[in-house]
C-alpha positions in Angstrom: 0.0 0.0 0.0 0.9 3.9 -0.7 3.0 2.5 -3.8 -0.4 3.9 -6.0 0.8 7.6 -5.3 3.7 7.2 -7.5 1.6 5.1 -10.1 0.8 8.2 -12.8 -2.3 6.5 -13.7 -3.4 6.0 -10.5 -3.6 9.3 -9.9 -4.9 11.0 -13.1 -7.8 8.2 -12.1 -8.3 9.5 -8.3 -7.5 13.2 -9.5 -10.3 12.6 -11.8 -12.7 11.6 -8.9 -11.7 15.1 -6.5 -12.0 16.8 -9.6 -15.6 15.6 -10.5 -16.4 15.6 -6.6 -15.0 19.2 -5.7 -16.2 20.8 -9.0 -20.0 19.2 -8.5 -20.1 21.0 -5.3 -19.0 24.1 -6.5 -21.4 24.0 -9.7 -24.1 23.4 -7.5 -24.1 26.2 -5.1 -23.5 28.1 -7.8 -26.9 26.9 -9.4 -29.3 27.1 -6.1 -27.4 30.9 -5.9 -28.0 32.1 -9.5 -31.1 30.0 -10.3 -32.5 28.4 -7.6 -32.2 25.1 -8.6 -29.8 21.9 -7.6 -27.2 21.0 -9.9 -29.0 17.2 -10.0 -32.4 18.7 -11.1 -30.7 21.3 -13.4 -29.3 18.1 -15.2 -32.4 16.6 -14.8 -34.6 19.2 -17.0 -31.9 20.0 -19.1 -32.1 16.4 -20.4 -35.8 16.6 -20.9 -35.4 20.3 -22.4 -32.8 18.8 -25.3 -35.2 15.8 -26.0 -38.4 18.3 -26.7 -39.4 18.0 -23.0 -40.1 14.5 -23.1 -37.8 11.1 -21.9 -39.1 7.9 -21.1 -38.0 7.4 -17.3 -35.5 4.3 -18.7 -33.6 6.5 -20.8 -33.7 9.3 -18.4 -32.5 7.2 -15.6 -29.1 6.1 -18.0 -28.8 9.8 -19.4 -28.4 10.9 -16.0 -25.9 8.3 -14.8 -28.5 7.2 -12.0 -30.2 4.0 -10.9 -33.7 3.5 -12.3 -34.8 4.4 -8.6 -32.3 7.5 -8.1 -34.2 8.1 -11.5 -37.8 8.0 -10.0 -36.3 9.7 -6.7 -35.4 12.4 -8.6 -38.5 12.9 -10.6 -40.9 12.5 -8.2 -38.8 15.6 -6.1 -39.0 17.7 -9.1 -42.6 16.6 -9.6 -43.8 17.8 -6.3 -41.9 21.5 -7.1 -44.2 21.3 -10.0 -41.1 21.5 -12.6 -42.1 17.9 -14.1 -44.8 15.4 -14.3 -45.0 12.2 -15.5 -47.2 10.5 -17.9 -48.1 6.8 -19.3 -49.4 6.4 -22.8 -52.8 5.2 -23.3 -51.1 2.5 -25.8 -48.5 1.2 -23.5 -49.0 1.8 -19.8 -45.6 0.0 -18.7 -43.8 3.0 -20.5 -43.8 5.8 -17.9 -42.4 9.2 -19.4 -40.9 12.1 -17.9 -42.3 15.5 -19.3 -40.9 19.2 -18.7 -43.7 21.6 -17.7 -43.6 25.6 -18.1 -42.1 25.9 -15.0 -39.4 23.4 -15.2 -38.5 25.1 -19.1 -38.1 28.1 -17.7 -36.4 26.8 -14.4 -34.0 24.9 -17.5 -33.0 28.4 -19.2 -32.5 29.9 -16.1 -30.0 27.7 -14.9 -28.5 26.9 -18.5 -26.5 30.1 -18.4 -25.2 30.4 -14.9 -24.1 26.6 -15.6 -22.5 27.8 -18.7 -20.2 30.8 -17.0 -19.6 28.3 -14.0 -18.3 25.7 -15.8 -16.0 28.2 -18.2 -15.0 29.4 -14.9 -14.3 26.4 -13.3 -12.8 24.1 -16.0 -12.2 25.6 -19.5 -10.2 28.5 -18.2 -7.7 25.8 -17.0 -7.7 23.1 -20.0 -6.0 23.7 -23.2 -7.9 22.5 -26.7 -5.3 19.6 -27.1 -5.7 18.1 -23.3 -9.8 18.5 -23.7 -8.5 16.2 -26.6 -7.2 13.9 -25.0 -9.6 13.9 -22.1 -12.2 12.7 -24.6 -10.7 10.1 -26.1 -9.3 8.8 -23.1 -12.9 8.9 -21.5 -14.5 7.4 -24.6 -12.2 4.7 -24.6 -12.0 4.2 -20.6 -16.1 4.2 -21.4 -16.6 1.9 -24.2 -13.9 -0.2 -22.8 -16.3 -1.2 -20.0 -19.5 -1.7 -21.9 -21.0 2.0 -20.4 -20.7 4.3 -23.9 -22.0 7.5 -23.5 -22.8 9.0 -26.4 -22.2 13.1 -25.7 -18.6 11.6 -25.0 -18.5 9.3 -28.1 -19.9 11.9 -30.5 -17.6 14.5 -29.4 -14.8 11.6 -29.9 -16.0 10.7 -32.9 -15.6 14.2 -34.7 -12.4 14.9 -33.9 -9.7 14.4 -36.3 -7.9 11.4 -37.0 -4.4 11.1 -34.9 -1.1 10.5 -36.9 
């Protein structure tokens, strides 16, 4: 034990963790400060705002990197705030869907920009273009490698240019 501090991997892999960890905490005061809302319910309606307001709760739950419980957790809090409800279609009543209302769109746009400047703030300012790069194709890879794609991740790896 203790040899994993020297190990480089090791710790791009547990400075990856205090990174997400640290920055998470920062990006979420920042949210309930500038629009009143929790960093995991911003992410929340801001996956229902890209897909036209509307996710089946399955999809949801792996868009959000959640549990299909932490999933209906979630939604059922933003539910009761009145920023989401959820609805079954009359033709398939096992399919449960997810569905932004008024409030939650505009609780979405509010938050979209002060999540924006935060994370400029908190990330971009201190990653050059060639190690956001790399980031992404070593995230890709680390992802797909383990059978849990993500396709933001594999789309943004995808158009980048072929390496020599």
């Amino acid at each position: 034990m203790g040899e994993e501090a020297s190990d480089l991997r090791f710790a791009a892999f547990y400075g990856l963790l205090v990174v997400k960890w640290r920055l998470a905490e920062r990006l979420d005061a920042e949210l309930e400060a500038g629009a009143r809302v929790s960093l995991n319910r911003f992410e929340l309606l801001l996956h229902l705002h890209w897909k036209n307001g509307r996710r089946r709760m399955s999809d949801l739950a792996d868009a959000l990197l959640l549990s299909r419980g932490g999933a209906t957790r979630l939604v059922a809090r933003a539910e009761e705030a009145g920023l989401v409800r959820r609805e079954s279609p009359p033709d398939d009543r096992r399919a449960t869907y997810a569905v932004l209302t008024e409030a939650g769109r505009e609780a979405a746009e509010r938050g979209y920009p002060v999540y924006l400047e935060a994370v400029q703030q908190r990330f971009q300012d201190f990653v050059f273009d060639e190690e956001a790069e790399v980031l992404v194709r070593v995230w890709n890879r680390v992802l797909d490698g383990n059978g849990m794609a993500c396709a933001p991740i594999a789309e943004a790896a995808a158009a980048l240019p072929e390496r020599a």
